[in-house]
C-alpha positions in Angstrom: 0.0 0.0 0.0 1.5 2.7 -0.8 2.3 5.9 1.5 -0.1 8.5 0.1 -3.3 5.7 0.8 -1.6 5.5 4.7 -1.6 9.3 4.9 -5.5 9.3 3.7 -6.2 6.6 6.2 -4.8 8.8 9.1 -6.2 11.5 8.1 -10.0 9.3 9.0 -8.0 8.2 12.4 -7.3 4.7 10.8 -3.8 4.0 12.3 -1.2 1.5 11.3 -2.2 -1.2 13.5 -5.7 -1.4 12.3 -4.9 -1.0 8.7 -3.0 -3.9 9.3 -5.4 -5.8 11.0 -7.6 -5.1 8.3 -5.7 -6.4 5.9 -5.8 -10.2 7.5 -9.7 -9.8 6.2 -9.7 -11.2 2.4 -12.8 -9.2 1.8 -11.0 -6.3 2.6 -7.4 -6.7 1.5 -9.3 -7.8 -1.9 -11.1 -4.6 -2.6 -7.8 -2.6 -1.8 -5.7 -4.8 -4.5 -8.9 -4.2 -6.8 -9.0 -0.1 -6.3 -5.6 -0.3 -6.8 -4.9 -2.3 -9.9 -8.7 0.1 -11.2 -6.9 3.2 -10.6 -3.5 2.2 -12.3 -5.5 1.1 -15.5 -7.6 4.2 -15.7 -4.4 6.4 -15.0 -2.7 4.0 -18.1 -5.9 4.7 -20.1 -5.4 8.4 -19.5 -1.5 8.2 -20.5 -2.5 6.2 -23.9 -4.8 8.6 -24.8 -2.7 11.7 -24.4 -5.3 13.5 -22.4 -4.3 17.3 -21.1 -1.8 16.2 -17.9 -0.9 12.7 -19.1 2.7 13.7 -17.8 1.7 14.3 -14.4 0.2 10.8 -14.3 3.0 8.9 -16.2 5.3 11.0 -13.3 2.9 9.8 -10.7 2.9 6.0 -12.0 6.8 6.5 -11.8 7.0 7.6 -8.1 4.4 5.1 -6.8 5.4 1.9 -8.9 9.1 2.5 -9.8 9.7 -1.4 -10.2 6.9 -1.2 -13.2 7.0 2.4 -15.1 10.6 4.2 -14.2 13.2 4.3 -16.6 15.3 1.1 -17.2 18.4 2.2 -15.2 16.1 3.1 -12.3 14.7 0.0 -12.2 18.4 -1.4 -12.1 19.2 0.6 -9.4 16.2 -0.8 -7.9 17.6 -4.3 -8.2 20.7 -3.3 -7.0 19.3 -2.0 -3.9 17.0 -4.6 -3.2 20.1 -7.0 -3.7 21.7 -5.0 -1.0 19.1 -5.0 1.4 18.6 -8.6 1.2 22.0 -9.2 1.5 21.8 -6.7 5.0 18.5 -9.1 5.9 20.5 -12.4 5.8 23.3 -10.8 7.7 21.2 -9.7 10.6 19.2 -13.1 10.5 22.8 -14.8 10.8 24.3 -12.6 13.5 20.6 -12.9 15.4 21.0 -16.6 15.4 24.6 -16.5 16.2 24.4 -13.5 18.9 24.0 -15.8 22.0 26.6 -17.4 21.6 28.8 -14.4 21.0 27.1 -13.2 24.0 28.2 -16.1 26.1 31.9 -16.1 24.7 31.8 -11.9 25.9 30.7 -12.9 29.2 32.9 -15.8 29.9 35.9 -14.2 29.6 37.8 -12.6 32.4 38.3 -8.4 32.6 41.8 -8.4 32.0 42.9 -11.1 30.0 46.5 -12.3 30.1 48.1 -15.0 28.1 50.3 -15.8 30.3 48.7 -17.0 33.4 46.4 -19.1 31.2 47.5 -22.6 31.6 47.6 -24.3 28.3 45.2 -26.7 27.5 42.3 -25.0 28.8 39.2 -23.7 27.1 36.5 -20.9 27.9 33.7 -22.4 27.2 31.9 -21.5 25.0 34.8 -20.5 22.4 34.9 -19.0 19.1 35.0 -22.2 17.5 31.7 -22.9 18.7 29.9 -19.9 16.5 29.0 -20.7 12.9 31.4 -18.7 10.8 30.5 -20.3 7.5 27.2 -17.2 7.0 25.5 -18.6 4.0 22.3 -16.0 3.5 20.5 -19.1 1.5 
Protein backbone atom coordinates (compact mmCIF):
# COMPACT_ATOMS: atom_id res chain seq x y z
CA UNK A 1 0.00 0.00 0.00
CA UNK A 2 1.45 2.67 -0.85
CA UNK A 3 2.29 5.91 1.48
CA UNK A 4 -0.11 8.48 0.11
CA UNK A 5 -3.33 5.69 0.83
CA UNK A 6 -1.62 5.54 4.72
CA UNK A 7 -1.65 9.35 4.89
CA UNK A 8 -5.54 9.33 3.75
CA UNK A 9 -6.19 6.60 6.15
CA UNK A 10 -4.78 8.82 9.12
CA UNK A 11 -6.19 11.52 8.06
CA UNK A 12 -10.03 9.31 8.99
CA UNK A 13 -7.99 8.24 12.43
CA UNK A 14 -7.25 4.74 10.82
CA UNK A 15 -3.85 3.96 12.26
CA UNK A 16 -1.20 1.47 11.30
CA UNK A 17 -2.24 -1.17 13.46
CA UNK A 18 -5.71 -1.39 12.29
CA UNK A 19 -4.94 -1.03 8.68
CA UNK A 20 -3.03 -3.87 9.29
CA UNK A 21 -5.38 -5.76 10.99
CA UNK A 22 -7.64 -5.12 8.28
CA UNK A 23 -5.73 -6.36 5.93
CA UNK A 24 -5.81 -10.15 7.45
CA UNK A 25 -9.74 -9.77 6.19
CA UNK A 26 -9.74 -11.24 2.39
CA UNK A 27 -12.82 -9.22 1.81
CA UNK A 28 -10.97 -6.34 2.58
CA UNK A 29 -7.38 -6.72 1.49
CA UNK A 30 -9.31 -7.76 -1.87
CA UNK A 31 -11.08 -4.58 -2.64
CA UNK A 32 -7.81 -2.60 -1.78
CA UNK A 33 -5.72 -4.78 -4.49
CA UNK A 34 -8.92 -4.21 -6.75
CA UNK A 35 -8.96 -0.09 -6.26
CA UNK A 36 -5.65 -0.26 -6.78
CA UNK A 37 -4.87 -2.26 -9.91
CA UNK A 38 -8.69 0.06 -11.24
CA UNK A 39 -6.87 3.18 -10.60
CA UNK A 40 -3.52 2.22 -12.32
CA UNK A 41 -5.45 1.12 -15.50
CA UNK A 42 -7.58 4.17 -15.70
CA UNK A 43 -4.43 6.36 -15.01
CA UNK A 44 -2.68 3.97 -18.10
CA UNK A 45 -5.91 4.72 -20.12
CA UNK A 46 -5.38 8.38 -19.51
CA UNK A 47 -1.54 8.15 -20.48
CA UNK A 48 -2.50 6.23 -23.87
CA UNK A 49 -4.81 8.57 -24.77
CA UNK A 50 -2.72 11.69 -24.40
CA UNK A 51 -5.34 13.47 -22.45
CA UNK A 52 -4.27 17.32 -21.08
CA UNK A 53 -1.75 16.20 -17.92
CA UNK A 54 -0.86 12.73 -19.09
CA UNK A 55 2.68 13.70 -17.85
CA UNK A 56 1.73 14.27 -14.40
CA UNK A 57 0.24 10.76 -14.27
CA UNK A 58 3.04 8.90 -16.22
CA UNK A 59 5.31 11.04 -13.26
CA UNK A 60 2.91 9.76 -10.75
CA UNK A 61 2.93 6.02 -11.97
CA UNK A 62 6.79 6.47 -11.84
CA UNK A 63 6.96 7.55 -8.11
CA UNK A 64 4.37 5.10 -6.81
CA UNK A 65 5.38 1.86 -8.88
CA UNK A 66 9.09 2.48 -9.81
CA UNK A 67 9.66 -1.36 -10.17
CA UNK A 68 6.94 -1.19 -13.21
CA UNK A 69 6.96 2.40 -15.09
CA UNK A 70 10.63 4.25 -14.24
CA UNK A 71 13.20 4.32 -16.59
CA UNK A 72 15.34 1.07 -17.23
CA UNK A 73 18.36 2.18 -15.23
CA UNK A 74 16.14 3.14 -12.29
CA UNK A 75 14.74 -0.02 -12.22
CA UNK A 76 18.38 -1.37 -12.12
CA UNK A 77 19.22 0.63 -9.40
CA UNK A 78 16.25 -0.75 -7.89
CA UNK A 79 17.62 -4.31 -8.18
CA UNK A 80 20.74 -3.26 -7.00
CA UNK A 81 19.28 -1.96 -3.93
CA UNK A 82 16.99 -4.58 -3.23
CA UNK A 83 20.14 -7.04 -3.71
CA UNK A 84 21.69 -4.98 -1.03
CA UNK A 85 19.09 -4.98 1.42
CA UNK A 86 18.60 -8.65 1.21
CA UNK A 87 22.00 -9.18 1.48
CA UNK A 88 21.76 -6.75 5.03
CA UNK A 89 18.54 -9.10 5.91
CA UNK A 90 20.52 -12.40 5.80
CA UNK A 91 23.29 -10.81 7.71
CA UNK A 92 21.19 -9.71 10.62
CA UNK A 93 19.17 -13.09 10.54
CA UNK A 94 22.79 -14.79 10.84
CA UNK A 95 24.27 -12.60 13.52
CA UNK A 96 20.64 -12.86 15.37
CA UNK A 97 21.00 -16.59 15.43
CA UNK A 98 24.63 -16.51 16.16
CA UNK A 99 24.39 -13.51 18.94
CA UNK A 100 23.97 -15.81 21.96
CA UNK A 101 26.60 -17.43 21.57
CA UNK A 102 28.83 -14.36 20.95
CA UNK A 103 27.06 -13.17 24.03
CA UNK A 104 28.20 -16.13 26.13
CA UNK A 105 31.87 -16.12 24.65
CA UNK A 106 31.82 -11.94 25.89
CA UNK A 107 30.66 -12.85 29.17
CA UNK A 108 32.90 -15.83 29.88
CA UNK A 109 35.86 -14.21 29.61
CA UNK A 110 37.80 -12.62 32.41
CA UNK A 111 38.34 -8.37 32.64
CA UNK A 112 41.81 -8.37 32.00
CA UNK A 113 42.92 -11.10 30.02
CA UNK A 114 46.52 -12.30 30.15
CA UNK A 115 48.12 -14.96 28.10
CA UNK A 116 50.32 -15.81 30.31
CA UNK A 117 48.68 -17.00 33.41
CA UNK A 118 46.39 -19.13 31.25
CA UNK A 119 47.53 -22.58 31.63
CA UNK A 120 47.58 -24.29 28.29
CA UNK A 121 45.18 -26.70 27.47
CA UNK A 122 42.26 -24.96 28.84
CA UNK A 123 39.25 -23.73 27.06
CA UNK A 124 36.54 -20.91 27.89
CA UNK A 125 33.68 -22.45 27.22
CA UNK A 126 31.88 -21.47 25.02
CA UNK A 127 34.80 -20.51 22.42
CA UNK A 128 34.86 -19.02 19.08
CA UNK A 129 34.95 -22.20 17.52
CA UNK A 130 31.67 -22.87 18.69
CA UNK A 131 29.90 -19.87 16.54
CA UNK A 132 29.01 -20.73 12.88
CA UNK A 133 31.38 -18.68 10.84
CA UNK A 134 30.53 -20.34 7.48
CA UNK A 135 27.23 -17.20 7.01
CA UNK A 136 25.47 -18.56 4.00
CA UNK A 137 22.27 -16.01 3.48
CA UNK A 138 20.54 -19.06 1.52
Amino acid sequence: MDSLMRKQLRSFGIDDDTLTQWRQIPEFSGAIKSAVATRKLTRLKRIDAGEPGWQGTAWSLERQFPERFARPEIQLNLGRASAASQEREHTLLWLKRELPYIDQLVESQPEETNAKSEPTGTRLSPSVEDLDLSFDPD
